[in-house]
CHARMM internal coordinates of N, CA and C (Angstrom, degrees):
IC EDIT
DIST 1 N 1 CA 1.4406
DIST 1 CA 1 C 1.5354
ANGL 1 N 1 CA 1 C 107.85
DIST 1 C 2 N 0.9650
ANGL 1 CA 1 C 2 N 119.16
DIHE 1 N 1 CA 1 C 2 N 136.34
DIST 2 N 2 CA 1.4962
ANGL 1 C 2 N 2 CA 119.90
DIHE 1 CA 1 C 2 N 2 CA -160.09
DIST 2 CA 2 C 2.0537
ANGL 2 N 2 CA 2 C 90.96
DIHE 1 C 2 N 2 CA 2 C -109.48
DIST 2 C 3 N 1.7635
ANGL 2 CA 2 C 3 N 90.22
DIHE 2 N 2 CA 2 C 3 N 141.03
DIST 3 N 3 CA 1.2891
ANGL 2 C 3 N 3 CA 127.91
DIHE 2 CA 2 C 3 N 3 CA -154.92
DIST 3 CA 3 C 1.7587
ANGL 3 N 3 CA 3 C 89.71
DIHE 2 C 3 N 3 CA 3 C -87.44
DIST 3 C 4 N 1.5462
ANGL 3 CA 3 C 4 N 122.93
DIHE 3 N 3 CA 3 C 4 N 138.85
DIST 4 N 4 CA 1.4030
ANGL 3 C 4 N 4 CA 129.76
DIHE 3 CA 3 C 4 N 4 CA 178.36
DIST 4 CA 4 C 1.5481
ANGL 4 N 4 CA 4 C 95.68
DIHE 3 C 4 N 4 CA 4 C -126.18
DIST 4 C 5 N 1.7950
ANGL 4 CA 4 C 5 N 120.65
DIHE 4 N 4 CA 4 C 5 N 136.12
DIST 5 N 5 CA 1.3314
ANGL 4 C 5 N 5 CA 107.55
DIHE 4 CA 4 C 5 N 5 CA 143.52
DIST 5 CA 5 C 1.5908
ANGL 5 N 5 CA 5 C 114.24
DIHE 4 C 5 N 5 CA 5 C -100.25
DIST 5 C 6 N 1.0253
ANGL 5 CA 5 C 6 N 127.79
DIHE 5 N 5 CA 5 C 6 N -174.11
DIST 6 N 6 CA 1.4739
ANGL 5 C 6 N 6 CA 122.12
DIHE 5 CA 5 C 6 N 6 CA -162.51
DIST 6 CA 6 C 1.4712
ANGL 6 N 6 CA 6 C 124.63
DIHE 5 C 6 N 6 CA 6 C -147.47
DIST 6 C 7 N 1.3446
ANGL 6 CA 6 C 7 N 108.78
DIHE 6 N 6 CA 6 C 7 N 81.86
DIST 7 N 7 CA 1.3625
ANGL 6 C 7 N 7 CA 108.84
DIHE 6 CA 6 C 7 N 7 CA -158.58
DIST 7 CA 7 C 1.8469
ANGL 7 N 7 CA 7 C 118.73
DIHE 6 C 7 N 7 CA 7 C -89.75
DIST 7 C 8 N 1.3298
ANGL 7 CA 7 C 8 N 106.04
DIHE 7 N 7 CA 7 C 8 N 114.58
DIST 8 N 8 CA 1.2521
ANGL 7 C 8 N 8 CA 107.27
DIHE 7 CA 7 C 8 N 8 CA -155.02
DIST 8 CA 8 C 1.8479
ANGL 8 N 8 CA 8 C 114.57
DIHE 7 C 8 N 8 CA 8 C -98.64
DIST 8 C 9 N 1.8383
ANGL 8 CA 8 C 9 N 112.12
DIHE 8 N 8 CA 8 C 9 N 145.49
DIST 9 N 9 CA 1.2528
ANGL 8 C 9 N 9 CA 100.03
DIHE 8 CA 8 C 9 N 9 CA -176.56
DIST 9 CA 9 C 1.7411
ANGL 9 N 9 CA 9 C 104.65
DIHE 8 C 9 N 9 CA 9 C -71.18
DIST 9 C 10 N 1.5584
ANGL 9 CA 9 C 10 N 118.27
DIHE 9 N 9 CA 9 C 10 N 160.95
DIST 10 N 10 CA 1.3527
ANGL 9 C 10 N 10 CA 111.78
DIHE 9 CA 9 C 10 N 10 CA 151.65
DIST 10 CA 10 C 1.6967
ANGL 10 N 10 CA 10 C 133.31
DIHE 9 C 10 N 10 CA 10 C -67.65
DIST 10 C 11 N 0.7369
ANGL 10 CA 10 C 11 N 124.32
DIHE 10 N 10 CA 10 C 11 N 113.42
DIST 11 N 11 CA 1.6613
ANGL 10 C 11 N 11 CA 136.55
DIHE 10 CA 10 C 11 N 11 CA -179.14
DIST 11 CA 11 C 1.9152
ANGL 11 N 11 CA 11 C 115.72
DIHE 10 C 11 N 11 CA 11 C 3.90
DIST 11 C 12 N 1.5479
ANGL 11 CA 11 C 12 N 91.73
DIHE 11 N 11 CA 11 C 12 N -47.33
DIST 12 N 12 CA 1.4168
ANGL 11 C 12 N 12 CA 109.28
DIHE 11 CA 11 C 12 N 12 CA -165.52
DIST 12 CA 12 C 1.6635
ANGL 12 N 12 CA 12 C 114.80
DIHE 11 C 12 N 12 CA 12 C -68.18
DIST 12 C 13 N 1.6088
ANGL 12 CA 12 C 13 N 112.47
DIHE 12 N 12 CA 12 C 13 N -22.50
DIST 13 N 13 CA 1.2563
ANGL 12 C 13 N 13 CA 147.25
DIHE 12 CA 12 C 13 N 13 CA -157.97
DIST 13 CA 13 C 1.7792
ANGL 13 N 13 CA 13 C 112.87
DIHE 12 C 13 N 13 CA 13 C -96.66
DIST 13 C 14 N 1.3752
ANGL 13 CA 13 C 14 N 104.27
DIHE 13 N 13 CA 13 C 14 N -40.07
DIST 14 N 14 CA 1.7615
ANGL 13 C 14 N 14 CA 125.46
DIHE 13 CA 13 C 14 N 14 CA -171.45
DIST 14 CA 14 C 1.6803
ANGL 14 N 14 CA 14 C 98.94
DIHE 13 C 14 N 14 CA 14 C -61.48
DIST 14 C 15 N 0.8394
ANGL 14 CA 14 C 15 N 146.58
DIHE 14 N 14 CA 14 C 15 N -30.00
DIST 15 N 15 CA 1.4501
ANGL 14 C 15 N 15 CA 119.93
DIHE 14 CA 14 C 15 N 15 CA 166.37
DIST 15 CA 15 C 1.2596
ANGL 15 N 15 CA 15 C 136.69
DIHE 14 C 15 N 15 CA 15 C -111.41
DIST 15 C 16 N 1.5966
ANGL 15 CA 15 C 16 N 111.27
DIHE 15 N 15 CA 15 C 16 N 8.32
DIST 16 N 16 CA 1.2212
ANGL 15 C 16 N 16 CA 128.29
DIHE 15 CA 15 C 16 N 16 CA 130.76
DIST 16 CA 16 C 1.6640
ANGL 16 N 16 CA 16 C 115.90
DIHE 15 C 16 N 16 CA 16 C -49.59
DIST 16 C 17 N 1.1690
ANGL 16 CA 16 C 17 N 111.78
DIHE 16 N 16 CA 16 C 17 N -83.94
DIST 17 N 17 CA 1.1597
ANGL 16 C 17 N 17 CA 108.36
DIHE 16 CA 16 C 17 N 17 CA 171.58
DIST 17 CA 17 C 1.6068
ANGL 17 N 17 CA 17 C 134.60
DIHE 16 C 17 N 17 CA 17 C -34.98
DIST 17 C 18 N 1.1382
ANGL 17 CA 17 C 18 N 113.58
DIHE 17 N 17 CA 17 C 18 N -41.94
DIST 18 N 18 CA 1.3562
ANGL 17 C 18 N 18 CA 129.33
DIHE 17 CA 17 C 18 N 18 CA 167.92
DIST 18 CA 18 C 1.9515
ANGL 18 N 18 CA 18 C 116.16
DIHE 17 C 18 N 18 CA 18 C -53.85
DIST 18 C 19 N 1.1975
ANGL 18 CA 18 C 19 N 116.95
DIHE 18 N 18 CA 18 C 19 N -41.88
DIST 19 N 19 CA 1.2772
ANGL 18 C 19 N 19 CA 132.22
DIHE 18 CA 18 C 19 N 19 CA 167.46
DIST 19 CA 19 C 1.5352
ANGL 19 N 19 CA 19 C 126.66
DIHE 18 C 19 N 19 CA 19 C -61.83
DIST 19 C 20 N 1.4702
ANGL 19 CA 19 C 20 N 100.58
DIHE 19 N 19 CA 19 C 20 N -26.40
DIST 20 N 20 CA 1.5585
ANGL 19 C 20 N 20 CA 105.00
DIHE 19 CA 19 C 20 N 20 CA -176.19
DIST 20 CA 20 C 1.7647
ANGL 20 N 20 CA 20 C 104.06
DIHE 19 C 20 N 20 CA 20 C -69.69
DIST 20 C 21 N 1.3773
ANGL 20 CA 20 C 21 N 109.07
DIHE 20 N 20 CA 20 C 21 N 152.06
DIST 21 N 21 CA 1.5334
ANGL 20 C 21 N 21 CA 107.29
DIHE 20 CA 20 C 21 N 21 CA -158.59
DIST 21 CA 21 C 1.3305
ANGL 21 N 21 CA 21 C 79.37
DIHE 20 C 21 N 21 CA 21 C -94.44
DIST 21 C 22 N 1.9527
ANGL 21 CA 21 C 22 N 109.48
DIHE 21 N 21 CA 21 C 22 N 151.50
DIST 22 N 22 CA 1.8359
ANGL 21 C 22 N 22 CA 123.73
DIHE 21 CA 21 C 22 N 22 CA 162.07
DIST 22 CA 22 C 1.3014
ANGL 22 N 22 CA 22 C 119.54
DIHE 21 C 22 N 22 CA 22 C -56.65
DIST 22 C 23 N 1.4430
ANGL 22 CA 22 C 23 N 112.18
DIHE 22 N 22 CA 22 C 23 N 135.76
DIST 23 N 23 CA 0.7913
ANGL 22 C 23 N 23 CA 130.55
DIHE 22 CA 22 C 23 N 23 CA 178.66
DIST 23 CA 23 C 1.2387
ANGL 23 N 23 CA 23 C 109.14
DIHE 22 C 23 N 23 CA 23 C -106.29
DIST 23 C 24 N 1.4445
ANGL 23 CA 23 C 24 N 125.87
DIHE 23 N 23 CA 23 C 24 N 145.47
DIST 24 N 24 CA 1.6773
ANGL 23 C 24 N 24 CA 116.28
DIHE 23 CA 23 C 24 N 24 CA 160.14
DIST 24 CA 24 C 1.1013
ANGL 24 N 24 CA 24 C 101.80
DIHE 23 C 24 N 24 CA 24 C -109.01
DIST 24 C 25 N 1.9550
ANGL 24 CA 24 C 25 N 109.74
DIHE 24 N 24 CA 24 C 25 N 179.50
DIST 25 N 25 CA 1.8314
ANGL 24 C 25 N 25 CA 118.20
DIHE 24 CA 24 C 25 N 25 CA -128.05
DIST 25 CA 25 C 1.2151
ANGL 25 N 25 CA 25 C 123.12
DIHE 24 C 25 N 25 CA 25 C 80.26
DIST 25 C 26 N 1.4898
ANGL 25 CA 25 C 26 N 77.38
DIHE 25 N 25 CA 25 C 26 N -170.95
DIST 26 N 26 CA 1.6960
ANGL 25 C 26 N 26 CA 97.79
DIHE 25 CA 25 C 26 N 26 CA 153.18
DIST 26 CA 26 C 1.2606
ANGL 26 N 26 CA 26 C 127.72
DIHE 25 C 26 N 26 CA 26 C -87.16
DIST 26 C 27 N 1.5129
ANGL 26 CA 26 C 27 N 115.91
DIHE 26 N 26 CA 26 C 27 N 140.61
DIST 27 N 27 CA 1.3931
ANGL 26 C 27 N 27 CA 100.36
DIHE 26 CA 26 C 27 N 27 CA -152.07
DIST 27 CA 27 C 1.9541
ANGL 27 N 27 CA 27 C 99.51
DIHE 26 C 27 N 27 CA 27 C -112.98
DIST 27 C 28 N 1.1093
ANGL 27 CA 27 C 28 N 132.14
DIHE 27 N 27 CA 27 C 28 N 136.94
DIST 28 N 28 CA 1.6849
ANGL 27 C 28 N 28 CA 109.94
DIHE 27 CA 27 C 28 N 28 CA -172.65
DIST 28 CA 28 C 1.6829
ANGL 28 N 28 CA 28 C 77.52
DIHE 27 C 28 N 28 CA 28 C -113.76
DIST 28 C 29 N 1.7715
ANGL 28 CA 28 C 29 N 99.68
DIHE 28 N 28 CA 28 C 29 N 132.76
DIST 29 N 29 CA 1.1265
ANGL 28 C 29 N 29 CA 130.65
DIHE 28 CA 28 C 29 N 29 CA 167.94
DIST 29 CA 29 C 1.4149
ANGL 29 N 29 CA 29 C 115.72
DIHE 28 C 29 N 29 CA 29 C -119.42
DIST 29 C 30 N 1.9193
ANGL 29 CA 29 C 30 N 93.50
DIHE 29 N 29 CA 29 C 30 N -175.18
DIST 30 N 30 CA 1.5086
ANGL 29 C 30 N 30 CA 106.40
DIHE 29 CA 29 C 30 N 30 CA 158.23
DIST 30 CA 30 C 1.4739
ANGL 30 N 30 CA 30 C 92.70
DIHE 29 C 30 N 30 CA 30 C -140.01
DIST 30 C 31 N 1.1231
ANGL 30 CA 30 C 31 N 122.67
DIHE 30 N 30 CA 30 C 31 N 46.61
DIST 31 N 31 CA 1.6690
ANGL 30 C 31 N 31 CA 113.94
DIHE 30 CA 30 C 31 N 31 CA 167.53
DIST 31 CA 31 C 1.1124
ANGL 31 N 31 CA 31 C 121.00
DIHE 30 C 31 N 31 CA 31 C -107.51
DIST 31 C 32 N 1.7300
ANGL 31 CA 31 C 32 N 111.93
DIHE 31 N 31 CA 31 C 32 N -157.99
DIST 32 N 32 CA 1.3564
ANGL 31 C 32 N 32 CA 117.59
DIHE 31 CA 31 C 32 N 32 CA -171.83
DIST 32 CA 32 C 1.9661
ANGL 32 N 32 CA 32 C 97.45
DIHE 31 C 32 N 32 CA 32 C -58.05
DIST 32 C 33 N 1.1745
ANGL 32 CA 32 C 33 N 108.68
DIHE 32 N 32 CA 32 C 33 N 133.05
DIST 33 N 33 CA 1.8915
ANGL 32 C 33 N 33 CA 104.81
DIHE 32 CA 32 C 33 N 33 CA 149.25
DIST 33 CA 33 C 1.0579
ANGL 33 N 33 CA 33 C 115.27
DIHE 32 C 33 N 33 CA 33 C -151.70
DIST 33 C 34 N 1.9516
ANGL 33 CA 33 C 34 N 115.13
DIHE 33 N 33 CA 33 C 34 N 162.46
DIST 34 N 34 CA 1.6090
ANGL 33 C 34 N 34 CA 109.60
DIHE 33 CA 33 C 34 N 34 CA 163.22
DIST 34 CA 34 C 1.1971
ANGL 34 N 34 CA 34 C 100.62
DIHE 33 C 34 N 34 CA 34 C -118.47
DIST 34 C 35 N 1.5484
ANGL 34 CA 34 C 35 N 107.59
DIHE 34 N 34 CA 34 C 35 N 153.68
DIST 35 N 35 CA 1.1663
ANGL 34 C 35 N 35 CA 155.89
DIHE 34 CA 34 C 35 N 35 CA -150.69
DIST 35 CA 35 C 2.0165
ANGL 35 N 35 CA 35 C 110.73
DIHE 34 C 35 N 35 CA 35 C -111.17
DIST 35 C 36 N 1.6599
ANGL 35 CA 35 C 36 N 120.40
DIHE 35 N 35 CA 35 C 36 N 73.19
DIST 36 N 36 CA 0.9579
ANGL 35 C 36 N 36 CA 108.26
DIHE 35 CA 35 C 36 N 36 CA 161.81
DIST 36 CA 36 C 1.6701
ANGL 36 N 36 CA 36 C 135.37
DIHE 35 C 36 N 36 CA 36 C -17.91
DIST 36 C 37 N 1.2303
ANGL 36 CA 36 C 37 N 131.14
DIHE 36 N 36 CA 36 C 37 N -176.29
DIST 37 N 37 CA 1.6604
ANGL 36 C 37 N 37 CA 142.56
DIHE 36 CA 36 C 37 N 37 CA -159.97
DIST 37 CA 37 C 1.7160
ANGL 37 N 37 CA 37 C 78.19
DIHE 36 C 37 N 37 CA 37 C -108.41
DIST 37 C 38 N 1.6098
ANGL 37 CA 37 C 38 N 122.99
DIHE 37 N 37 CA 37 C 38 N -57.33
DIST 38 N 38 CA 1.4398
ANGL 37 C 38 N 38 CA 122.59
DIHE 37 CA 37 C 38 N 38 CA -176.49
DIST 38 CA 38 C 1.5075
ANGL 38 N 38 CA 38 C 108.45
DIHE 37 C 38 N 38 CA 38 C -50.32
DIST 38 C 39 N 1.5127
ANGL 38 CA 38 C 39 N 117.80
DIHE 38 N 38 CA 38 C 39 N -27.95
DIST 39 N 39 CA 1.5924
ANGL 38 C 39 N 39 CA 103.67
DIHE 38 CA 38 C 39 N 39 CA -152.85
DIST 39 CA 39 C 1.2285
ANGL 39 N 39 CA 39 C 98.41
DIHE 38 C 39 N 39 CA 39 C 114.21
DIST 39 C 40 N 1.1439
ANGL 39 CA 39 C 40 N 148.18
DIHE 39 N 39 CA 39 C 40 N -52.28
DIST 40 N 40 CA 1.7958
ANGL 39 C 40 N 40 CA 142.70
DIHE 39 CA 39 C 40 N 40 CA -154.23
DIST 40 CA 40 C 1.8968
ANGL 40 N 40 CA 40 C 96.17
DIHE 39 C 40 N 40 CA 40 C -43.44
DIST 40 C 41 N 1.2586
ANGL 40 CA 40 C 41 N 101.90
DIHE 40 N 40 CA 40 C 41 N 138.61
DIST 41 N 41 CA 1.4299
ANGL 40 C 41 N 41 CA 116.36
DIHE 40 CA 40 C 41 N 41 CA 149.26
DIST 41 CA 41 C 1.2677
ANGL 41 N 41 CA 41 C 132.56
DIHE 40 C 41 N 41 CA 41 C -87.07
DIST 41 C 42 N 1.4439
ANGL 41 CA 41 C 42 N 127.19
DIHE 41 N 41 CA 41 C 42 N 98.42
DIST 42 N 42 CA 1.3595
ANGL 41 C 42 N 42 CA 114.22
DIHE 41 CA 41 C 42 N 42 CA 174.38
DIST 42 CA 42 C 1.9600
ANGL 42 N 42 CA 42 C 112.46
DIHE 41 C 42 N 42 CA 42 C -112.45
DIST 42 C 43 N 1.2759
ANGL 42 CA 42 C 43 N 110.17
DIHE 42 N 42 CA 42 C 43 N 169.56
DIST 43 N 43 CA 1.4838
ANGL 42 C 43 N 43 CA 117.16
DIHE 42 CA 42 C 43 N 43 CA -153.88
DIST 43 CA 43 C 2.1546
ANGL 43 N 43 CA 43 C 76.46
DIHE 42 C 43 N 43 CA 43 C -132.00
DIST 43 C 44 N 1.2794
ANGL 43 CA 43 C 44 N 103.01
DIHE 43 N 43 CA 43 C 44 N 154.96
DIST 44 N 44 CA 1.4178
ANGL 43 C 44 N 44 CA 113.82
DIHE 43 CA 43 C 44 N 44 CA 166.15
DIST 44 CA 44 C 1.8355
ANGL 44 N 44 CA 44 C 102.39
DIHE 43 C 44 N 44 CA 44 C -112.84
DIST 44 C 45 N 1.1133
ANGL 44 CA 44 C 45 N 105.94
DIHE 44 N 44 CA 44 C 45 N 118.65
DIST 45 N 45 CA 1.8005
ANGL 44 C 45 N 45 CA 113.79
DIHE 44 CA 44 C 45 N 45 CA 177.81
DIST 45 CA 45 C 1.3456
ANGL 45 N 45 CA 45 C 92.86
DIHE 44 C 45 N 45 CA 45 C -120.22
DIST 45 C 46 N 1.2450
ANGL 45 CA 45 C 46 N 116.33
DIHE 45 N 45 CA 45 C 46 N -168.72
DIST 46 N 46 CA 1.8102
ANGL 45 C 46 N 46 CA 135.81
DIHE 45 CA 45 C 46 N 46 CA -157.79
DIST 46 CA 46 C 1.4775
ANGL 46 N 46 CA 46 C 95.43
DIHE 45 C 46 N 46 CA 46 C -67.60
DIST 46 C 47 N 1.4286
ANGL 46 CA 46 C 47 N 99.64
DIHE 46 N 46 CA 46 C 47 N -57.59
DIST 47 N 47 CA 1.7304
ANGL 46 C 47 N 47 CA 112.18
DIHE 46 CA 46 C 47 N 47 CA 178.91
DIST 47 CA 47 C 1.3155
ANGL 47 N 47 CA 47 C 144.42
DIHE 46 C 47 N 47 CA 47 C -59.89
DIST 47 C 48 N 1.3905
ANGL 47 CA 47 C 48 N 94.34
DIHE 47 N 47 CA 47 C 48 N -10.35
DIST 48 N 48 CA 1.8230
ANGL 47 C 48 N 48 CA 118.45
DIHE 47 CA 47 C 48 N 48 CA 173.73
DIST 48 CA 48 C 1.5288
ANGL 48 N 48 CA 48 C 100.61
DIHE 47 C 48 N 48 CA 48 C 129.07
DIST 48 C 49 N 1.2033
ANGL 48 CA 48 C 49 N 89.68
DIHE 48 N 48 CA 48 C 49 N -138.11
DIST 49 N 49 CA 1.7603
ANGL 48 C 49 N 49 CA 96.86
DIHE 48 CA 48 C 49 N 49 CA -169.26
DIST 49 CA 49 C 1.2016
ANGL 49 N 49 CA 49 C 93.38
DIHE 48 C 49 N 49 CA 49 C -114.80
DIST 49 C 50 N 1.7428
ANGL 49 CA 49 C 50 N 108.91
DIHE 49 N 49 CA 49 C 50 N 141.10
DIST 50 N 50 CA 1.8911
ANGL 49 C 50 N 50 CA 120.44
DIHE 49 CA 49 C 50 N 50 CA 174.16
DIST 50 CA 50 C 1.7075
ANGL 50 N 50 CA 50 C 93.09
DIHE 49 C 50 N 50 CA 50 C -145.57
DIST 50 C 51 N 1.4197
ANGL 50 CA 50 C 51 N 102.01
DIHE 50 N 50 CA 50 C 51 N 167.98
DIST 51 N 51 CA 1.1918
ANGL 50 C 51 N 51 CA 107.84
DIHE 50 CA 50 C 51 N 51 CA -169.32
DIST 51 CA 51 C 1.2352
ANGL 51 N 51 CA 51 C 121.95
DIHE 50 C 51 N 51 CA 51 C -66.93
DIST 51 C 52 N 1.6642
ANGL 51 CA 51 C 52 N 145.65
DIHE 51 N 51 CA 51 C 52 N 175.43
DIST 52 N 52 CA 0.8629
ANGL 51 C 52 N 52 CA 155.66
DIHE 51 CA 51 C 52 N 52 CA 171.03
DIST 52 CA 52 C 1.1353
ANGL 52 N 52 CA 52 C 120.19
DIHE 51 C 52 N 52 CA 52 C -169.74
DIST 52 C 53 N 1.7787
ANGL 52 CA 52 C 53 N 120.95
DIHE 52 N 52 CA 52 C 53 N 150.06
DIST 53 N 53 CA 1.7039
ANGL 52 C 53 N 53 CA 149.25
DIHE 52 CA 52 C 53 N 53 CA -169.82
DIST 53 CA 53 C 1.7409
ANGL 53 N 53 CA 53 C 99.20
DIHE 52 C 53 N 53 CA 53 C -101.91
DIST 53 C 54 N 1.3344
ANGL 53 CA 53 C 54 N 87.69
DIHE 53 N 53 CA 53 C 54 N 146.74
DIST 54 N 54 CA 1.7445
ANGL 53 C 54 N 54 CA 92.26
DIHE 53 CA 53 C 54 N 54 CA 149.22
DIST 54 CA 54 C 1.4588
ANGL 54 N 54 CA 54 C 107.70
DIHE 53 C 54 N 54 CA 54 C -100.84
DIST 54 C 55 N 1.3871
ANGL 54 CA 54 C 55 N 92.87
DIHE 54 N 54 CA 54 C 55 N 149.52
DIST 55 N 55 CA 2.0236
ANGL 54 C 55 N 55 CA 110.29
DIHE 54 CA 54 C 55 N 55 CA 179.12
DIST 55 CA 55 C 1.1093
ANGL 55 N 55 CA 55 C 79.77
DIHE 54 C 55 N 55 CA 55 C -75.17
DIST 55 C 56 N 1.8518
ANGL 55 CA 55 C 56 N 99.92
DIHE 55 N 55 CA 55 C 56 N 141.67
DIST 56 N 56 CA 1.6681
ANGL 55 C 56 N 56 CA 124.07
DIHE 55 CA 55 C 56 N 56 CA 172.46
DIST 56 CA 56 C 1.4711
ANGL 56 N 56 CA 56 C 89.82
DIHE 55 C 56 N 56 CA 56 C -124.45
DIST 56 C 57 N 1.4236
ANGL 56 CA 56 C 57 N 128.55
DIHE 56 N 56 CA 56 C 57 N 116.23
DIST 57 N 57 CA 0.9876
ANGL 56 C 57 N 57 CA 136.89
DIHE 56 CA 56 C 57 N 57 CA 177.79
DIST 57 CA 57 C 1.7580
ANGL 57 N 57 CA 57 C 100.64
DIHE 56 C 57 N 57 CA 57 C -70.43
DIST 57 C 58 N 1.4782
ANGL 57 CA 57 C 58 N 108.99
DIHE 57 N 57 CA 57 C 58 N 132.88
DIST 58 N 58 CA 1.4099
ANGL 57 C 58 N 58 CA 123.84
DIHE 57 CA 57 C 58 N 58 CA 161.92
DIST 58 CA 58 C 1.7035
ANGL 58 N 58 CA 58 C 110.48
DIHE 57 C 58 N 58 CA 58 C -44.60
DIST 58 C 59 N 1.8473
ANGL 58 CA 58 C 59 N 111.33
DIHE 58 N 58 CA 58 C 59 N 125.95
DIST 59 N 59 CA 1.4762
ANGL 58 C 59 N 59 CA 92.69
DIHE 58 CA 58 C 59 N 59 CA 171.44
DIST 59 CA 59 C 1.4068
ANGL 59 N 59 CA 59 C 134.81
DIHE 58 C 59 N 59 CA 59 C -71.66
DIST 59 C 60 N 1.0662
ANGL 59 CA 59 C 60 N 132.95
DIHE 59 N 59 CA 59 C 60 N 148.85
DIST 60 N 60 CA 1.5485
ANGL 59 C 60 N 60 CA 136.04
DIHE 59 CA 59 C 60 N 60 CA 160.66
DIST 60 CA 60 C 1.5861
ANGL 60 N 60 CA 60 C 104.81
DIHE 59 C 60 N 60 CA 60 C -40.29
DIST 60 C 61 N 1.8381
ANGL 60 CA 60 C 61 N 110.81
DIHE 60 N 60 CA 60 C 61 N 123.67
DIST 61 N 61 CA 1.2389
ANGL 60 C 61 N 61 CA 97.61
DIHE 60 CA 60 C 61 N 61 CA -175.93
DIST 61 CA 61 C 1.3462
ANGL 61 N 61 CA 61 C 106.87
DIHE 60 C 61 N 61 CA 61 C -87.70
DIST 61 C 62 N 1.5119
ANGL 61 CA 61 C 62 N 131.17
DIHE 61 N 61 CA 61 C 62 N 151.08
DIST 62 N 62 CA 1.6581
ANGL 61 C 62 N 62 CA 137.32
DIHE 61 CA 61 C 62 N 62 CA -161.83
DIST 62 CA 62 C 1.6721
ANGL 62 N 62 CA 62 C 80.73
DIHE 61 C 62 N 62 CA 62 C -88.55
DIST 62 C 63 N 1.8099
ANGL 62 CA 62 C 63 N 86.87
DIHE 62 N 62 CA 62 C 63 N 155.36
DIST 63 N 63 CA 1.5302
ANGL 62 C 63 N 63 CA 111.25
DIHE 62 CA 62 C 63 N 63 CA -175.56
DIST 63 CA 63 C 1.6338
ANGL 63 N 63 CA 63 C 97.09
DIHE 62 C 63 N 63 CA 63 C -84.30
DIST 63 C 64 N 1.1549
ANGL 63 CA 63 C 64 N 115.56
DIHE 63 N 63 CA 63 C 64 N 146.12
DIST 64 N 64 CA 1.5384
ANGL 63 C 64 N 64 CA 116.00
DIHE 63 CA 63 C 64 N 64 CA -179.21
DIST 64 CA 64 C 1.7665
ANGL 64 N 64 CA 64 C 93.75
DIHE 63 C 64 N 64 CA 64 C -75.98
DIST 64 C 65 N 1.1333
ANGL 64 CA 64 C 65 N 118.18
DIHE 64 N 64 CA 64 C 65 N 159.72
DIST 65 N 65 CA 1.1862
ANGL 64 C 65 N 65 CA 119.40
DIHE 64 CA 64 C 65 N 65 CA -174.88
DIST 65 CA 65 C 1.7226
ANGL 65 N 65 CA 65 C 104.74
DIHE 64 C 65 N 65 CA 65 C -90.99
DIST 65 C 66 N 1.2062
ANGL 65 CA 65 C 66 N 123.86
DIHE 65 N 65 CA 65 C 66 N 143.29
DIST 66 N 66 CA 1.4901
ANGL 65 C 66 N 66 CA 120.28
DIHE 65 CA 65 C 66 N 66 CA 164.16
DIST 66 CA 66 C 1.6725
ANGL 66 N 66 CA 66 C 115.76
DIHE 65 C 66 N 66 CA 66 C -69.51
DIST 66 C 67 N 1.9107
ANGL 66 CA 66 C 67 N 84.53
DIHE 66 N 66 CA 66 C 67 N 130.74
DIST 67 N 67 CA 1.7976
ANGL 66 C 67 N 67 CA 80.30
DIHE 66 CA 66 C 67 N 67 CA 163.78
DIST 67 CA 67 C 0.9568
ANGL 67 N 67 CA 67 C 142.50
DIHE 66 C 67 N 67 CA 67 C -98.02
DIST 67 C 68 N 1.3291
ANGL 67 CA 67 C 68 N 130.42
DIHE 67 N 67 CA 67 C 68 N 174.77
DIST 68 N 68 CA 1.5838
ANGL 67 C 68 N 68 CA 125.11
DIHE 67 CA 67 C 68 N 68 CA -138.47
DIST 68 CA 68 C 1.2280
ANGL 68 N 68 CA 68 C 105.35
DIHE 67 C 68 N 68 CA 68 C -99.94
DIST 68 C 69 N 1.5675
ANGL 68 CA 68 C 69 N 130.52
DIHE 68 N 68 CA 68 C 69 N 105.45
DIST 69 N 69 CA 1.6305
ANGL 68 C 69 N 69 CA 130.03
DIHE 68 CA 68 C 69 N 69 CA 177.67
DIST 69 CA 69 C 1.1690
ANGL 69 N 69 CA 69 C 104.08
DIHE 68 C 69 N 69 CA 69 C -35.80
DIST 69 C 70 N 1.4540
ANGL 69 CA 69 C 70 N 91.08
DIHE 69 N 69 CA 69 C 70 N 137.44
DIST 70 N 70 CA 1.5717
ANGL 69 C 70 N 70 CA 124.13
DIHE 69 CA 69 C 70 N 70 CA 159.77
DIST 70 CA 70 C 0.8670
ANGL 70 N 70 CA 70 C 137.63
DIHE 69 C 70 N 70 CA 70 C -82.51
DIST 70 C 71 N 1.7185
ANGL 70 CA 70 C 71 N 149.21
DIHE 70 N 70 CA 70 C 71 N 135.25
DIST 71 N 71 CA 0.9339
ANGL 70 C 71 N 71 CA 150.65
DIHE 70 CA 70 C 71 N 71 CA 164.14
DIST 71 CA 71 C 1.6639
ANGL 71 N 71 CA 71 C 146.90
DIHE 70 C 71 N 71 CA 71 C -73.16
END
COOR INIT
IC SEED 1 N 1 CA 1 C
IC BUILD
């Protein structure tokens, strides 16, 4: 019997999420998913279960630091 972990949205979030229109693919979320024994991400849509990413938000680019007047 194959092992699920279960990664769940927070409450406040679920009908946001619920509204976003299907996508096919892979889908990169932040919603409900389970989590194969390998690691695989899968999402449950109309059609069954297909794969899915977590969104990795782009980093904030760091401010270059100012340099130090010269004399």
């Amino acid at each position: 019997m194959p092992l699920f972990r279960i990664h769940a949205l927070r409450d406040s979030l679920r009908q946001q999420f619920r509204a976003v229109p299907h996508v096919s693919g892979c889908a990169a979320v932040i919603g409900d998913l389970l989590e194969t024994e390998d690691g695989q991400l899968r999402i449950c849509k109309y059609v069954g279960f297909e794969p899915a990413q977590w969104v990795v938000p782009e980093p904030r680019p760091q401010p270059e630091p100012e340099a130090a007047p010269t004399t």
